[in-house]
TIMI-2910 file (N, C-alpha, C, CB; in pm, 1 decimal, decimal comma, always signed):
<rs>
+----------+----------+----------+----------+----------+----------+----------+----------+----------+----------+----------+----------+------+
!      n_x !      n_y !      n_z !     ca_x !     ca_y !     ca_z !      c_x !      c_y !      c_z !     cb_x !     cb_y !     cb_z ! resn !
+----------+----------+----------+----------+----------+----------+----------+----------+----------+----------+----------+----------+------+
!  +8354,6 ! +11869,4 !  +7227,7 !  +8490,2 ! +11917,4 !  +7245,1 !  +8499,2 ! +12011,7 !  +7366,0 !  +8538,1 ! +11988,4 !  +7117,6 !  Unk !
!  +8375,2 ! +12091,7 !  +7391,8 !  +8366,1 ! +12195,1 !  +7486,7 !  +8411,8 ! +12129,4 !  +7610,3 !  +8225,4 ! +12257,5 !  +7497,9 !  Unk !
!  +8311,8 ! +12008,2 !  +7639,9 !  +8328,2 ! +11900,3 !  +7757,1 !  +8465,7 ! +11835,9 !  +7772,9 !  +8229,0 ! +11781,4 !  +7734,8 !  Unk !
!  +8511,1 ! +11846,9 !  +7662,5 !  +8671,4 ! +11742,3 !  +7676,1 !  +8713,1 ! +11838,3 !  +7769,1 !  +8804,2 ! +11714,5 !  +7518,4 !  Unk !
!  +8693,7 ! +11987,3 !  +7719,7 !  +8838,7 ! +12072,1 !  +7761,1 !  +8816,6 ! +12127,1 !  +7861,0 !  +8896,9 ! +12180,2 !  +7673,3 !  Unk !
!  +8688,6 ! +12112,6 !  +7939,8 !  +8703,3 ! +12161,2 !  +8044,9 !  +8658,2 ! +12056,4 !  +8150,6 !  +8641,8 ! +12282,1 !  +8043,7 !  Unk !
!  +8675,8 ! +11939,9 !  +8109,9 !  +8742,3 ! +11805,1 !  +8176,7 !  +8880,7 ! +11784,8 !  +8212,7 !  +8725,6 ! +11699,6 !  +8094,3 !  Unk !
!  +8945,2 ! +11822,0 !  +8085,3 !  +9121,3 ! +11790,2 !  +8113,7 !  +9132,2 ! +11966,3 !  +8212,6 !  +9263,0 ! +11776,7 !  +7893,6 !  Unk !
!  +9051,7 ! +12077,0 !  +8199,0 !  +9073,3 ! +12191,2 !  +8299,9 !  +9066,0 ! +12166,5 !  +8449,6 !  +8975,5 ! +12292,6 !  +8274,6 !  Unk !
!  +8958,8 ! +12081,9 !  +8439,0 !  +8969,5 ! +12005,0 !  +8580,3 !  +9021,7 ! +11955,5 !  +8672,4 !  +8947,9 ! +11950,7 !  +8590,4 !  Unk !
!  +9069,4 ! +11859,4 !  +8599,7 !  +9175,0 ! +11799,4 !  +8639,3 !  +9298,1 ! +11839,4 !  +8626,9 !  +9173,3 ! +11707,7 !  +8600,9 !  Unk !
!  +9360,6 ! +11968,4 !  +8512,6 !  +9428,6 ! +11980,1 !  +8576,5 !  +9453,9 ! +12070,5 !  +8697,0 !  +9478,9 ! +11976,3 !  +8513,5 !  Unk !
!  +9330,1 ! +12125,3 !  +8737,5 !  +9323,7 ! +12280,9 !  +8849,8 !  +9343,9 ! +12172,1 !  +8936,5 !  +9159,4 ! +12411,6 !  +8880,9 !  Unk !
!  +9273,2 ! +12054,9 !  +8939,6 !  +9271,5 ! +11969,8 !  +9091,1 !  +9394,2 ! +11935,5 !  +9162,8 !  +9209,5 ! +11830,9 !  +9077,2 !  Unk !
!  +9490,2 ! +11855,6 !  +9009,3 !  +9658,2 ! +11853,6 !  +9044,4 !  +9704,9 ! +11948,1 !  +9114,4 !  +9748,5 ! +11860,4 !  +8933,4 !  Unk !
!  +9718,9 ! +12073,8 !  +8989,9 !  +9796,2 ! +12172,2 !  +9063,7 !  +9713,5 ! +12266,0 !  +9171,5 !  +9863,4 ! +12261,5 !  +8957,7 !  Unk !
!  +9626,4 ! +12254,5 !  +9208,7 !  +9622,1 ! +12276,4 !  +9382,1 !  +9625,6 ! +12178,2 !  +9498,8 !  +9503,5 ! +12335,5 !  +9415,4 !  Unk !
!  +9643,4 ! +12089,2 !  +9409,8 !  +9674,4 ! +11957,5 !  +9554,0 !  +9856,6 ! +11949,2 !  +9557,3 !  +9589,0 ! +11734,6 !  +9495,8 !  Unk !
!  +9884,6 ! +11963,0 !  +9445,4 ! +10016,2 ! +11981,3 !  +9444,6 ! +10056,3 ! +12081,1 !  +9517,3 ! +10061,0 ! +11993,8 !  +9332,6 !  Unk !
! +10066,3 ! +12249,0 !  +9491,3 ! +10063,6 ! +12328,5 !  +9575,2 ! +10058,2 ! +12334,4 !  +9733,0 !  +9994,8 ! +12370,8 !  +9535,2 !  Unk !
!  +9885,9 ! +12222,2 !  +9775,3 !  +9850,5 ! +12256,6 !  +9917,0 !  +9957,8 ! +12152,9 !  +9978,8 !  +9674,3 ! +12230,8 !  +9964,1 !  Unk !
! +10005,8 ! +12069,9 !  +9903,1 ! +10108,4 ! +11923,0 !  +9949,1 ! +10240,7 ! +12034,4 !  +9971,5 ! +10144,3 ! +11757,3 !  +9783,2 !  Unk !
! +10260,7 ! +12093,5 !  +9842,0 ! +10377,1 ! +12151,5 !  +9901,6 ! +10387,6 ! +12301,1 ! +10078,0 ! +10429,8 ! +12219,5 !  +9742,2 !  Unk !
! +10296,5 ! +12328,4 ! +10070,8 ! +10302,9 ! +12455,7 ! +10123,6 ! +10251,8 ! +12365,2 ! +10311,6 ! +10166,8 ! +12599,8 ! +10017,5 !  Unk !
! +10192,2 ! +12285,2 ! +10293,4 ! +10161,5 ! +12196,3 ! +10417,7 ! +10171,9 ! +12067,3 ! +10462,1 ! +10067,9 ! +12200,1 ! +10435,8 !  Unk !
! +10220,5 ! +12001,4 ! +10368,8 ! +10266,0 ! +11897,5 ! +10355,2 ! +10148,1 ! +11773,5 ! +10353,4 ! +10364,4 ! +11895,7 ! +10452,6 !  Unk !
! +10034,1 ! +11852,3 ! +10328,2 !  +9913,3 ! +11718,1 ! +10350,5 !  +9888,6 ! +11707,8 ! +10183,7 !  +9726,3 ! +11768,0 ! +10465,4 !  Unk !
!  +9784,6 ! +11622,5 ! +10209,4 !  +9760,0 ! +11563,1 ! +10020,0 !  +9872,7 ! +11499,5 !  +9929,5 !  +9723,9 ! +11701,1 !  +9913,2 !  Unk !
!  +9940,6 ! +11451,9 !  +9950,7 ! +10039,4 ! +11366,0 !  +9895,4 !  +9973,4 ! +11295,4 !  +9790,3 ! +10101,3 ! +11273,7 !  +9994,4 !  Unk !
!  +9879,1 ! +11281,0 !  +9726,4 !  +9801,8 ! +11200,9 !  +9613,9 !  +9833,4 ! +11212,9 !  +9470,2 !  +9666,0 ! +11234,4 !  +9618,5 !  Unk !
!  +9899,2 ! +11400,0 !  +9463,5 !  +9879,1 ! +11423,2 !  +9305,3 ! +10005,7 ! +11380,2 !  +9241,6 !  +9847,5 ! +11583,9 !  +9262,0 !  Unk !
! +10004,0 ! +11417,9 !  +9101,7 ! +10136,4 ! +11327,1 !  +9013,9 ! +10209,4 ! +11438,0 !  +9069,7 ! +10144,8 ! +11296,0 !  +8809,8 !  Unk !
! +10236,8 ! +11544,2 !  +9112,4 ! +10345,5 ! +11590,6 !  +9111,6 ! +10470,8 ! +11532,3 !  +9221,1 ! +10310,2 ! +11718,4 !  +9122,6 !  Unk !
! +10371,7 ! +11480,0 !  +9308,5 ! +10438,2 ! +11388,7 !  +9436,4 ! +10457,0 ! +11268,0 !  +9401,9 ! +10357,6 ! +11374,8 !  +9564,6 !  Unk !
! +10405,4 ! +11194,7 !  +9275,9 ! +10402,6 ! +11050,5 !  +9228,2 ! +10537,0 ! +11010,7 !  +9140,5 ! +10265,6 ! +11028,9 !  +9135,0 !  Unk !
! +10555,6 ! +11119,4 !  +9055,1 ! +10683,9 ! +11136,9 !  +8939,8 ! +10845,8 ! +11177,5 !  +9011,9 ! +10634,7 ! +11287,4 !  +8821,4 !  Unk !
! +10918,5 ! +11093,6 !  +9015,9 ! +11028,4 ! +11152,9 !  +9079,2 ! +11110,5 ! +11222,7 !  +8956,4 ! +11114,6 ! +11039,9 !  +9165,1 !  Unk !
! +11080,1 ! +11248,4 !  +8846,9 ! +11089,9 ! +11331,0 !  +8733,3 ! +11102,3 ! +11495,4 !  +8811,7 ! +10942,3 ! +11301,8 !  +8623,1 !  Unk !
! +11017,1 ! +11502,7 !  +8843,8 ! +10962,6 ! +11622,8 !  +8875,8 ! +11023,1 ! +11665,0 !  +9040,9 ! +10791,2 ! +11604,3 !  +8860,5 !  Unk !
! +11103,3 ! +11562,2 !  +9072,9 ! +11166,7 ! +11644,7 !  +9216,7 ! +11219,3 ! +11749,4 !  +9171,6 ! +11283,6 ! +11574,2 !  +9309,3 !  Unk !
! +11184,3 ! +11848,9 !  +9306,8 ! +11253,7 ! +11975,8 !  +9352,7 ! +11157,7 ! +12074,0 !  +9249,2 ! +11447,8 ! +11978,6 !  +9324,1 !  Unk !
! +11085,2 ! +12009,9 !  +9135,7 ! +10999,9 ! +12124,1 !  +9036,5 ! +10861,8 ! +12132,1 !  +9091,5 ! +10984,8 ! +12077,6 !  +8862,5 !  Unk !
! +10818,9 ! +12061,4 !  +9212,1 ! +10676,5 ! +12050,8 !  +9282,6 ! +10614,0 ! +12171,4 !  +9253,7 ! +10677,1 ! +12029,3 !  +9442,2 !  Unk !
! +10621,5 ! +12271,4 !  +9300,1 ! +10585,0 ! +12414,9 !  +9279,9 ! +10576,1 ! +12458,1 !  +9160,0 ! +10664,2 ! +12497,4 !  +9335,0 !  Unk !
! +10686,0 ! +12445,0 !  +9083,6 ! +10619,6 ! +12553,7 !  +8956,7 ! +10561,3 ! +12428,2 !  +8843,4 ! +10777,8 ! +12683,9 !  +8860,3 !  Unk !
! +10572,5 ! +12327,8 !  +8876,6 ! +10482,1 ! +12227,8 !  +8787,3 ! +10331,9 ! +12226,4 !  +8847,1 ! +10547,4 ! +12062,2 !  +8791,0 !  Unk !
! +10326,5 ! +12235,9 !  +8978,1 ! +10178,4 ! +12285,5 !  +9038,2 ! +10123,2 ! +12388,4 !  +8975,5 ! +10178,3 ! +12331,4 !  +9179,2 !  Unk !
! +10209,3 ! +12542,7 !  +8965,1 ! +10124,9 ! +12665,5 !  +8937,3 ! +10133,1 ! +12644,7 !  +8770,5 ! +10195,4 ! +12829,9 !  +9007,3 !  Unk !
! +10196,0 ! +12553,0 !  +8690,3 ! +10205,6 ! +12542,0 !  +8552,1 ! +10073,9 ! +12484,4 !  +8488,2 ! +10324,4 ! +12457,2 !  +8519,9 !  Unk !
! +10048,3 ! +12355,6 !  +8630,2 !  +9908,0 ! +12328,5 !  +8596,3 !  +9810,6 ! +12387,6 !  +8550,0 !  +9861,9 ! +12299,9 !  +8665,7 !  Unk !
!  +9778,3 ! +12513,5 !  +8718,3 !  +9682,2 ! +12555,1 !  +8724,2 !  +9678,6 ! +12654,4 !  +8558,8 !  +9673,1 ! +12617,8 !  +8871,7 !  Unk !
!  +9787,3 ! +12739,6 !  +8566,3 !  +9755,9 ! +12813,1 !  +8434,8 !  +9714,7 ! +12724,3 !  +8330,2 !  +9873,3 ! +12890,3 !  +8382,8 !  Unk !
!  +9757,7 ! +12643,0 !  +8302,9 !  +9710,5 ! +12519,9 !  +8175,8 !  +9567,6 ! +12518,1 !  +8225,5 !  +9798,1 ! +12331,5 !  +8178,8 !  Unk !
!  +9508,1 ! +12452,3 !  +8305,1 !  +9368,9 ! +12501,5 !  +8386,2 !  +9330,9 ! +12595,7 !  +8334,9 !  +9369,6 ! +12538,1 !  +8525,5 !  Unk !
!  +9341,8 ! +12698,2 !  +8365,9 !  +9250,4 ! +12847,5 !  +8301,4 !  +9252,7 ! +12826,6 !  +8156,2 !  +9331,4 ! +13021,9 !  +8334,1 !  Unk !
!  +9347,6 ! +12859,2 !  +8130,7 !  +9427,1 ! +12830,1 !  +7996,9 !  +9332,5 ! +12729,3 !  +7903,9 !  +9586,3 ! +12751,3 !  +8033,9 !  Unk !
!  +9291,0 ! +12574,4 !  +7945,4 !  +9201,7 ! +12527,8 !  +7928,0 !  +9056,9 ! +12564,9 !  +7927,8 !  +9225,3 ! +12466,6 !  +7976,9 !  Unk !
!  +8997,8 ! +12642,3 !  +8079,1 !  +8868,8 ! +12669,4 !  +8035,4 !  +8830,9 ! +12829,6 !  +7971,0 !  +8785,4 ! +12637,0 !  +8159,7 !  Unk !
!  +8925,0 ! +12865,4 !  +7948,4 !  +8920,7 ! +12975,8 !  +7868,5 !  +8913,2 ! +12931,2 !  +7656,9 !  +9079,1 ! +13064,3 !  +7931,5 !  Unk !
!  +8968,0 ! +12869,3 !  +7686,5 !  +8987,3 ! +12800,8 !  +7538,2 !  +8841,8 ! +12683,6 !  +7514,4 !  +9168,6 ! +12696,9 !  +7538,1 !  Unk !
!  +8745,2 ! +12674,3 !  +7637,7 !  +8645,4 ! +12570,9 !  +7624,5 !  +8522,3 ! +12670,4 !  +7626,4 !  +8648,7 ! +12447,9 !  +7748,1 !  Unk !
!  +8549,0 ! +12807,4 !  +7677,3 !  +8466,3 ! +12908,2 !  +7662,8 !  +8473,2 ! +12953,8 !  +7517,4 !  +8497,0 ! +13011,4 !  +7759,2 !  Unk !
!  +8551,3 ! +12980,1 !  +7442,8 !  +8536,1 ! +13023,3 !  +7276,5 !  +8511,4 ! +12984,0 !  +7194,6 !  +8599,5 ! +13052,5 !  +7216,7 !  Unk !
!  +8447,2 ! +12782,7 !  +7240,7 !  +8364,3 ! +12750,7 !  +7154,2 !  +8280,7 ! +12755,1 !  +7123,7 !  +8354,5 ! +12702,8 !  +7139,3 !  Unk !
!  +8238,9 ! +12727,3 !  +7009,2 !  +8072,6 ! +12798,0 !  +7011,4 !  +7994,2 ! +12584,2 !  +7076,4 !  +7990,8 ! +12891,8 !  +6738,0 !  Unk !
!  +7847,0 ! +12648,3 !  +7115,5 !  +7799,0 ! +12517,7 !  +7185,0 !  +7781,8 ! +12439,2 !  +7045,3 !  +7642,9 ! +12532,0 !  +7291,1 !  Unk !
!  +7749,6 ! +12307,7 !  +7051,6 !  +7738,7 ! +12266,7 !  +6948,1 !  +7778,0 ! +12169,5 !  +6867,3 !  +7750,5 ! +12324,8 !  +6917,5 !  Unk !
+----------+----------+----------+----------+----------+----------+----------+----------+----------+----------+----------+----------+------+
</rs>
């Protein structure tokens, strides 16, 4: 379970800083936040929503016990 969650942390830190660096420079166009037209005009705070889900995730993969 430890491994799940700081798999899905991964991925999502990767989104929301590719999302972010897409928005702030316009390079990296790859992540879902640029893929979903759901999400126009929310690029940014669905990026930094990631990343906290990210921590958020490996903080919650740290309080398991190993095992």
């Amino acid at each position: 379970m430890k491994q799940l969650l700081e798999f899905f942390g991964f991925i999502a830190l990767v989104q929301g800083t590719g999302g972010l660096v897409h928005e702030l420079t316009g390079k990296l166009g790859w992540g879902v936040t640029q893929q979903w037209a759901l999400l126009d005009g929310y690029e940014i705070y669905v990026s930094v929503a990631l990343i906290v889900l990210a921590f958020a995730l490996f903080a919650a993969a740290e309080s398991r016990r190993p095992g």
